[in-house]
C-alpha positions as CSV (number, residue, x, y, z in Angstrom):
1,X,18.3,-22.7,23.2
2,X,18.1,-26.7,23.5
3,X,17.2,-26.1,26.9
4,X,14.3,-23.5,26.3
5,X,12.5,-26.1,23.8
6,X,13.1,-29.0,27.0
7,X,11.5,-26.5,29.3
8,X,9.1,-26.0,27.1
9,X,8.1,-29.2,26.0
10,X,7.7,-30.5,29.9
11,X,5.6,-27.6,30.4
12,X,3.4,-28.4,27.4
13,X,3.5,-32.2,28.5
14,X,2.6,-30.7,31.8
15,X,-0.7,-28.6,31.3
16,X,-2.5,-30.7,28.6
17,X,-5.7,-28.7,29.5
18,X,-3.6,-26.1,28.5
19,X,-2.7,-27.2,25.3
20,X,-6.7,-28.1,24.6
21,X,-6.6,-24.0,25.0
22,X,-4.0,-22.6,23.2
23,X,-4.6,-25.4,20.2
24,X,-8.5,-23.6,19.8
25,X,-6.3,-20.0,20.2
26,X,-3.7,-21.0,17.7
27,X,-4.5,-18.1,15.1
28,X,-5.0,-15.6,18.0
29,X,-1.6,-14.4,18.5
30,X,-1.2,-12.7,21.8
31,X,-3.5,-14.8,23.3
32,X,-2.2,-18.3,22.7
33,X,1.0,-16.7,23.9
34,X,-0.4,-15.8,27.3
35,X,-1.6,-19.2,28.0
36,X,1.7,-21.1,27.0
37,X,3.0,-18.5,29.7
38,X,0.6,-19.9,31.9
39,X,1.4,-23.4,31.0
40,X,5.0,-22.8,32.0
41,X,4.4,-21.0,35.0
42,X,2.4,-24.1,36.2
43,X,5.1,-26.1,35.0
44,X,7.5,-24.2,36.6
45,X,6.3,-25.1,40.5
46,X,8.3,-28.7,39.7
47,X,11.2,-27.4,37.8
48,X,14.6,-25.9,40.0
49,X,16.5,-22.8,40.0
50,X,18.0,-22.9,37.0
51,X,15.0,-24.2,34.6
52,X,13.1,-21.1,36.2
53,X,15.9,-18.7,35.1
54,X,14.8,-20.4,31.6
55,X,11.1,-19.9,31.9
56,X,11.2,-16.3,33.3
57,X,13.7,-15.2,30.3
58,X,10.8,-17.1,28.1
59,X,8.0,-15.1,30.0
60,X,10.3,-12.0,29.1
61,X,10.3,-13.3,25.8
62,X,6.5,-13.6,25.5
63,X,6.4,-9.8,26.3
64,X,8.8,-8.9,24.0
65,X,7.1,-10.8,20.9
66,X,3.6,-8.5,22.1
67,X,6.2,-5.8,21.4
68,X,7.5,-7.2,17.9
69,X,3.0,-8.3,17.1
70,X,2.4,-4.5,18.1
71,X,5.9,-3.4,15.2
72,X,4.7,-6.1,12.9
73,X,1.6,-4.1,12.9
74,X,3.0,-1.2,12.3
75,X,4.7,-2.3,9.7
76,X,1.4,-4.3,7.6
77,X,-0.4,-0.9,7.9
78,X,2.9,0.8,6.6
79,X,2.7,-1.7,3.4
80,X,-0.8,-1.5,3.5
81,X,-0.8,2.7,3.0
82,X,2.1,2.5,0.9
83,X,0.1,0.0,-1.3
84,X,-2.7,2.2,-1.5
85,X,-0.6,5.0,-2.8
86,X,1.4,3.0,-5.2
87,X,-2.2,2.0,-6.2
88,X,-3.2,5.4,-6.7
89,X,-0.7,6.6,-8.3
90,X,-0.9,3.7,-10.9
91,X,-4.6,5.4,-11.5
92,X,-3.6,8.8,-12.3
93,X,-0.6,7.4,-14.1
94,X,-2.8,5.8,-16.5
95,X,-5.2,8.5,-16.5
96,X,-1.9,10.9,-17.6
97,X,-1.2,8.2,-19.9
98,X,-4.5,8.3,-21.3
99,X,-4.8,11.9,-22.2
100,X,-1.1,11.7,-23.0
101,X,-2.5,9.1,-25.7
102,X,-5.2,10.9,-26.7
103,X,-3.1,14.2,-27.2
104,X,-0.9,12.2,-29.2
105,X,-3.0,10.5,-31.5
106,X,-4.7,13.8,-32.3
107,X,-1.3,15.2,-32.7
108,X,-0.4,12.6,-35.0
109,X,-3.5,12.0,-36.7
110,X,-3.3,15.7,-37.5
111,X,0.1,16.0,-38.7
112,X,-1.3,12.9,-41.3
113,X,-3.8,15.0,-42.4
114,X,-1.7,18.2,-43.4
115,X,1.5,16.0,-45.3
116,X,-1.2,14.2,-47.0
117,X,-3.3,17.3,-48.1
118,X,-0.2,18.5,-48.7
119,X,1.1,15.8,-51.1
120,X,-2.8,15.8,-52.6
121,X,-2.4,19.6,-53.2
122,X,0.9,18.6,-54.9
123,X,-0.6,15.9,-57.0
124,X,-3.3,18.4,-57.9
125,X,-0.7,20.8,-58.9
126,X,1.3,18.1,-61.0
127,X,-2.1,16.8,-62.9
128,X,-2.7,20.7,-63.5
129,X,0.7,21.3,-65.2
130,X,0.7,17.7,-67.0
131,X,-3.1,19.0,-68.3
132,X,-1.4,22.2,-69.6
133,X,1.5,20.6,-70.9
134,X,-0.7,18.3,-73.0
135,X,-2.5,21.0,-74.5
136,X,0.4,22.8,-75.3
137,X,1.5,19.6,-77.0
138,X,-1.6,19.2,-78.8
139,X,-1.5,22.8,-79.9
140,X,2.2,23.1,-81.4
141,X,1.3,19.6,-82.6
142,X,-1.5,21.2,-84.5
143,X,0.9,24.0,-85.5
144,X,3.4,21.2,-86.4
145,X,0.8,19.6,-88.7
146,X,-0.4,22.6,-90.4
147,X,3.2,24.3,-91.3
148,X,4.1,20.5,-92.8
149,X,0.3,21.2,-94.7
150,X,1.2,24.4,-95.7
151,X,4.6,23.4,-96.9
152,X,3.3,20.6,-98.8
């Protein structure tokens, strides 16, 4: 691996125009790979046998990492649609949440109502009996009065 980053720091000393080139391509990707590869093939005229064993397996290299761009691609838009649908389906969870809410609230709000008419019909039940209890008080009170009257 030591050797790969010699090779490829003489072939960088090598081709400075070519380093001018792939410095303005540095975001491009695939393209500042393809000029390195052309760096080290220039490079490679003044290395021997062995040092061009290195370059090709780096050239090889180059083509594979087009491969690995092309499955990191893949794999962004894979994110990208499944980020979408998680998106989505965050939407029409809070929609369901928001009827589920709604249905609730009436629910509950309705439930309030009857056990509080209920407990207002109850109080209105209890103030009727208490009303009839005081004026059957007030009348064997009166009957109370007038048999001590009539006694006396």
């Amino acid at each position: 691996m030591e050797a790969r980053r010699e090779i490829a720091k003489r072939a960088r000393t090598a081709g400075t125009s070519n380093d001018d080139d792939a410095g303005s391509q540095g975001s491009a990707g695939g393209a500042a790979a393809v000029s390195s590869g052309v760096a080290v093939r220039t490079g490679a005229a003044e290395m021997d046998g062995e040092e061009l064993a290195v370059v090709a397996a780096a050239e090889a290299e180059v083509v594979g990492s087009a491969e690995t761009e092309e499955h990191v691609q893949r794999i962004l838009l894979a994110i990208d649609n499944f980020t979408r649908k998680v998106s989505e389906m965050l939407d029409s969870g809070r929609a369901m949440f928001k009827d589920l809410a709604a249905d609730f609230e009436d629910r509950l709000c309705t439930i309030h109502k009857e056990r509080v008419e209920k407990w207002e019909e109850e109080i209105r039940e209890l103030r009727a009996r208490d009303a009839a209890n005081e004026r059957t008080r007030a009348i064997l009170h009166n009957a109370q009065l007038q048999l001590f009257h009539i006694r006396e």
